[in-house]
C-alpha positions as CSV (number, residue, x, y, z in Angstrom):
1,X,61.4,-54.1,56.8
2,X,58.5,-52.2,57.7
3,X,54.9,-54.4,58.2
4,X,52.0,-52.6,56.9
5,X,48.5,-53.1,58.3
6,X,45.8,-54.4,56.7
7,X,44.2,-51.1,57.2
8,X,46.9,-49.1,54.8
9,X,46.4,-52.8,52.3
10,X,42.8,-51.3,52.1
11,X,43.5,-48.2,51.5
12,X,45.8,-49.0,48.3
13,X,43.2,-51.4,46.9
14,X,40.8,-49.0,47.1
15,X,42.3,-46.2,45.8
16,X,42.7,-48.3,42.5
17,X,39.5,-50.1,42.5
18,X,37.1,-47.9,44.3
19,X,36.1,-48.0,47.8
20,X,33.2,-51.1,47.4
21,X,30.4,-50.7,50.3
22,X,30.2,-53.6,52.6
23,X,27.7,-56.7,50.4
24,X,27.1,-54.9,47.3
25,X,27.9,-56.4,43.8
26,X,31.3,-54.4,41.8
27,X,29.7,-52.1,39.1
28,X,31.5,-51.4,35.9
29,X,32.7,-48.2,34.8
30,X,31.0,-48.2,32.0
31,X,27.1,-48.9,34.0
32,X,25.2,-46.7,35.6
33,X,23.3,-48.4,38.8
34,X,20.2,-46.9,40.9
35,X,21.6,-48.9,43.6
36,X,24.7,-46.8,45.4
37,X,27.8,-49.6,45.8
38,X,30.6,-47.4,46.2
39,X,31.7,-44.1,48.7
40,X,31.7,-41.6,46.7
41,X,34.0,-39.4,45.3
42,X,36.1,-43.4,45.5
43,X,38.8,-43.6,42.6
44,X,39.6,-46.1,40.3
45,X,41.4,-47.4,38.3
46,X,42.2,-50.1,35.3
47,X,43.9,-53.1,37.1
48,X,46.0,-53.2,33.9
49,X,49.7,-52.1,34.4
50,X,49.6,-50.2,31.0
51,X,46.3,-48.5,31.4
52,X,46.8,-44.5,32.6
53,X,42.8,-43.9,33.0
54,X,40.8,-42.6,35.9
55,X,37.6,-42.6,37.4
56,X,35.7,-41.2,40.5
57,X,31.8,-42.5,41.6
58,X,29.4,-39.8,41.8
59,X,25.7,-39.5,41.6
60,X,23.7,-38.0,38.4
61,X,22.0,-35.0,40.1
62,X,18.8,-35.0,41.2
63,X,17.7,-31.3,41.8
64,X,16.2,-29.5,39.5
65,X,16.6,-32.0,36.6
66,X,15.7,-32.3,33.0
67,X,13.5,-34.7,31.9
68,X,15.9,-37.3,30.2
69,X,19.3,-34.9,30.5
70,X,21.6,-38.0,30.9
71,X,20.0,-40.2,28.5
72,X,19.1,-39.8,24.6
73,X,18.2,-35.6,24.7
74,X,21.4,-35.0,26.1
75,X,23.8,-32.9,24.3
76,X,24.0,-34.2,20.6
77,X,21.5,-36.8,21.0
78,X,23.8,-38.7,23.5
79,X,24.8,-38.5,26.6
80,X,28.3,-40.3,26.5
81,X,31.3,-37.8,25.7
82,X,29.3,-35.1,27.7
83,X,31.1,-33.4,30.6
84,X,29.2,-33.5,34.0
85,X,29.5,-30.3,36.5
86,X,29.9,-29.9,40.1
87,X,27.2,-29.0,42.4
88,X,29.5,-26.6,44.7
89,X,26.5,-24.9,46.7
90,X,28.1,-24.3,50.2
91,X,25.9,-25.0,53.1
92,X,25.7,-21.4,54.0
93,X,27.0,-19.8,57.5
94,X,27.5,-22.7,60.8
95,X,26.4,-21.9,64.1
96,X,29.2,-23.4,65.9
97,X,28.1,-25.5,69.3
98,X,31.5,-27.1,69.9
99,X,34.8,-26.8,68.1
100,X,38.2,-27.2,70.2
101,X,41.6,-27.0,69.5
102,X,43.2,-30.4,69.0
103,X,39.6,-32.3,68.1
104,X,38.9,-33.8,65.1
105,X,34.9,-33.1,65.3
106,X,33.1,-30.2,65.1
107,X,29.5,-29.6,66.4
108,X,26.7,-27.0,65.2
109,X,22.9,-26.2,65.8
110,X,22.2,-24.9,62.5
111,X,21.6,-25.6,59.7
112,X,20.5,-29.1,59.8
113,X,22.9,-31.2,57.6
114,X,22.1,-34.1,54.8
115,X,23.7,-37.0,56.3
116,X,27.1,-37.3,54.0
117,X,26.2,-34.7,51.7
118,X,29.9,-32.9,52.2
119,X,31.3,-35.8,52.9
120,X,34.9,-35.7,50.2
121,X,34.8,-31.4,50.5
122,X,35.8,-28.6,52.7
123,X,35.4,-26.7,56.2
124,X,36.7,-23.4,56.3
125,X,36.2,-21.5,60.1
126,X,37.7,-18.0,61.0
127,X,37.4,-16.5,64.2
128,X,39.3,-13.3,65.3
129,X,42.7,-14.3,67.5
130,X,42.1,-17.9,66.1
131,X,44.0,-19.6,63.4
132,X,42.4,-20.2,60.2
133,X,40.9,-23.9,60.0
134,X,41.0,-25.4,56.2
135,X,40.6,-29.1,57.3
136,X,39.1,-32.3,55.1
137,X,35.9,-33.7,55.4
138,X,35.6,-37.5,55.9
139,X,31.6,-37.8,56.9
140,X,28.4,-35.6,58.5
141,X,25.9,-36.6,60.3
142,X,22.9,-33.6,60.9
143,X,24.8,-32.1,63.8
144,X,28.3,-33.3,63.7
145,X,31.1,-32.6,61.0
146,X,34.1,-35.4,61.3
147,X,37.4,-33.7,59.8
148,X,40.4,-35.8,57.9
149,X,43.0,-33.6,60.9
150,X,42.8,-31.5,64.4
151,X,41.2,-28.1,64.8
152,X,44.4,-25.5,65.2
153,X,42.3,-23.7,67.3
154,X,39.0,-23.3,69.2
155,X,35.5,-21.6,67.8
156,X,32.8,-20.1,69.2
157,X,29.0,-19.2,67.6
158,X,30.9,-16.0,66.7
159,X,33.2,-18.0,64.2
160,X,32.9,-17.2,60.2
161,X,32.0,-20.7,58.9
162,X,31.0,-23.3,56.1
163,X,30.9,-26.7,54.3
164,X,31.9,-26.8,50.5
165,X,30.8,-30.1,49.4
166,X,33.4,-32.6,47.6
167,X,33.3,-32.3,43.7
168,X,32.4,-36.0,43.3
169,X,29.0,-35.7,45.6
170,X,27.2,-34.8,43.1
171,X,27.1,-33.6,39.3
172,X,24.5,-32.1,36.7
173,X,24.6,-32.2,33.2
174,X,24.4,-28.9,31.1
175,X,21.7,-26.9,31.6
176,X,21.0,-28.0,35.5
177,X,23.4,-25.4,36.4
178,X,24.3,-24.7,40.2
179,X,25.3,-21.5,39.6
180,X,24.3,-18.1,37.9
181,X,25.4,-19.7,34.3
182,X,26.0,-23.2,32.9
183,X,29.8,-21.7,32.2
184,X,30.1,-20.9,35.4
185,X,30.1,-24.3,37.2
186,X,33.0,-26.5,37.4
187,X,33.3,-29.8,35.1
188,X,34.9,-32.8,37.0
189,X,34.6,-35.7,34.4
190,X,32.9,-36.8,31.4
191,X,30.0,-38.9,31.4
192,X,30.7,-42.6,29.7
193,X,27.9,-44.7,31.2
194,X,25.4,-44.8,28.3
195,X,23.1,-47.7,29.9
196,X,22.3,-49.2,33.3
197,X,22.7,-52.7,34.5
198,X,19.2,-53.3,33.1
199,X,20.3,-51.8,29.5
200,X,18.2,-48.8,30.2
201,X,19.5,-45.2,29.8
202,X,21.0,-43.3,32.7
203,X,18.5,-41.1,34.5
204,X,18.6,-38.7,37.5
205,X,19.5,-40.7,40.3
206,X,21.7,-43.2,39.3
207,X,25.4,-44.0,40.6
208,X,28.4,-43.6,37.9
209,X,31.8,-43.6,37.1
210,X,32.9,-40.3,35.6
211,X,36.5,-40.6,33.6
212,X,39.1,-37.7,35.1
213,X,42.0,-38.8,33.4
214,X,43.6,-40.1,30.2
215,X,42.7,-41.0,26.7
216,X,38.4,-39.7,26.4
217,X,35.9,-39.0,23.7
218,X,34.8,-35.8,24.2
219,X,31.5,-33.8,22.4
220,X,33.1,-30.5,20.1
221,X,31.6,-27.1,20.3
222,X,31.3,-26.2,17.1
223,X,34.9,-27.0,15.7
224,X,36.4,-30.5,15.4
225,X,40.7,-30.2,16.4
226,X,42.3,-26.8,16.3
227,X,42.4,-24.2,13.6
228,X,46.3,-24.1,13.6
229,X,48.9,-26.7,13.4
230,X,50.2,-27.3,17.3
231,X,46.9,-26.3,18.9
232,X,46.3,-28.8,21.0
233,X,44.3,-27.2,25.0
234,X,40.9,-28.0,25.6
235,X,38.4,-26.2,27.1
236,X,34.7,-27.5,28.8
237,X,32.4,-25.1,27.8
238,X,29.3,-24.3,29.3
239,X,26.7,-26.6,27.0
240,X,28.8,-29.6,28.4
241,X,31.2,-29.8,25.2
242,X,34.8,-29.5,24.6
243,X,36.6,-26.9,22.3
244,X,40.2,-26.3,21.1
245,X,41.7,-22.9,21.3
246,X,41.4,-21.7,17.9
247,X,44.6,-19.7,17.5
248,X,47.3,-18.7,20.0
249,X,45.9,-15.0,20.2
250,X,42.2,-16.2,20.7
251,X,40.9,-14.3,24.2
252,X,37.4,-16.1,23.6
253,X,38.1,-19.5,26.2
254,X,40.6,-16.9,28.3
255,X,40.0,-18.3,31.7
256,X,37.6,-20.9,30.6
257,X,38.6,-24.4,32.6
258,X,41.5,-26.5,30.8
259,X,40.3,-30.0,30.8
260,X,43.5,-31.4,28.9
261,X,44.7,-31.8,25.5
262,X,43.9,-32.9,22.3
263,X,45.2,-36.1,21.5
264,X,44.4,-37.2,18.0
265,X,41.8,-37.1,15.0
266,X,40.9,-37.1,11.7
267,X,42.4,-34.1,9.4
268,X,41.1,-33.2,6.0
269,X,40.4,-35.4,3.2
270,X,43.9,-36.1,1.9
271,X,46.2,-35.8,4.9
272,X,48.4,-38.2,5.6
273,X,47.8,-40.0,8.4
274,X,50.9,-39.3,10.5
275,X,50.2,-35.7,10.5
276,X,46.9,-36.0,11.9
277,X,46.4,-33.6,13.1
278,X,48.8,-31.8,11.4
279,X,48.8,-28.1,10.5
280,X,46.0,-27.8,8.3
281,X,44.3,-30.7,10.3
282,X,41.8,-28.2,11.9
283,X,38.3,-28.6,10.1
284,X,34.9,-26.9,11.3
285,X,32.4,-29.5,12.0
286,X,29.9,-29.1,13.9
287,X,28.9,-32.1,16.2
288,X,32.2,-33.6,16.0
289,X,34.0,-35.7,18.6
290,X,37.5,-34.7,20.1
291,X,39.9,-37.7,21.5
292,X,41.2,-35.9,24.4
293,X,43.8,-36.4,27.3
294,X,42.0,-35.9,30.0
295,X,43.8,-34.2,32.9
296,X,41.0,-33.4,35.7
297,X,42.1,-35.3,38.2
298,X,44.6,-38.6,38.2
């Protein structure tokens, strides 16, 4: 029978209840906490054998924020239900100092690198007669990159290369957008930390727990459930809310990200309440909340 080592023990606990930093308190998923207690980008989930929900640890963004975008002017007044984007700014081109076949680090002179800040995300490296490196990264320092496996080959200055950050390093709510349009920027969980451990509002900053799997209240764009019976993929939009499809021939979320599906509701007034919702359960409300299966990331 094979003995595992306390090493791989730690590995599967964290991976269901987050990876805790060393003399820090446990934070629950549904606080937000100025104070930074677990790695981020760490997953977790409900110890409970029938629970199917996820959650990764990220921090609310802090560049270029909004005055009050997680808390009470967030979209619809609240900020809970929102979804929260990814800030996937690369770091722009390496100058590689050391990079050799086999090793595990790589060194550069330029630019300077945040300590940790693509910690969770991606190196890419191309050099001409060299193999293509696509490796993990597990942490930074300014001048050192550590990767998650060896370098299949060796890199010069003359080598095409960059950090992508994880997804979970950092998010933004709608309208803090990373990229040339809110739509344009990736969403990697909803927001469901409506308070800190002091009962205050979430603010720029602060550590959380975004949900990126299973049963989620969502904010609707516009339309509450789907226009047809059967309708059931959601979309994140750009304002942070969720829509349906409307109809099986609607081009206007072609390409937009799938989040999940819809899960359940409230139809018209009438319907019974096994069909909901059924195929005249789609109603235009504006403002309304979608119960969605989320399926970001499990």
């Amino acid at each position: 029978m094979r003995r595992y080592t306390r090493e791989e023990f730690s590995q599967v606990f964290d991976s269901i209840l987050g990876e805790r930093l060393p003399g820090v308190p446990e934070q629950d998923i549904y606080r937000a906490s100025a104070v930074q207690k677990y790695k981020r980008g760490s997953r977790r989930t409900m110890p409970s054998s029938i629970d199917h929900r996820a959650w990764r640890y990220t921090l609310l963004g802090t560049i270029n924020p909004i005055g009050g975008a997680y808390g009470p002017t967030g979209y619809g007044g609240v900020s809970g239900g929102m979804g929260l984007f990814a800030n996937g700014i690369t770091s722009g081109a390496l100058t590689i100092v050391t990079a050799v076949i086999g090793a595990r680090t790589v060194t550069i002179s330029a630019p300077a690198l945040t300590v940790d800040a693509y910690a969770g995300g991606l190196l890419t490296m191309y050099e001409s007669g060299q193999p293509i490196a696509m490796l993990g990264i597990l942490s930074n320092t300014a001048t050192v990159i550590t990767l998650d496996g060896p370098l299949p080959g060796t890199y010069t200055a003359a080598a095409t290369a960059q950090l992508t950050p994880g997804p979970y390093n950092e998010v933004f709510a709608a309208g803090i957008s990373r990229s040339a349009g809110g739509a344009f920027d990736p969403c990697v969980g909803i927001l469901n930390s409506p308070l800190d451990e002091g009962g205050n509002e979430p603010t720029a900053g602060d550590f959380v727990w975004v949900q990126t799997w299973g049963l989620c209240n969502t904010w609707a764009s516009g339309t509450y459930e789907g226009g047809l019976g059967g309708e059931r993929d959601v979309y994140m939009m750009g304002d942070g809310a969720a829509q349906i499809n409307l109809a099986l021939t609607d081009a206007t979320r072609l390409g937009y990200q799938r989040i999940g599906f819809l899960y359940t509701g409230t139809g018209p007034a009438g319907e019974a309440v096994a069909e909901h919702p059924g195929p005249t359960g789609g109603i235009d409300t504006t403002l309304m909340n979608h119960v969605v299966f989320l399926q970001i990331a499990p």
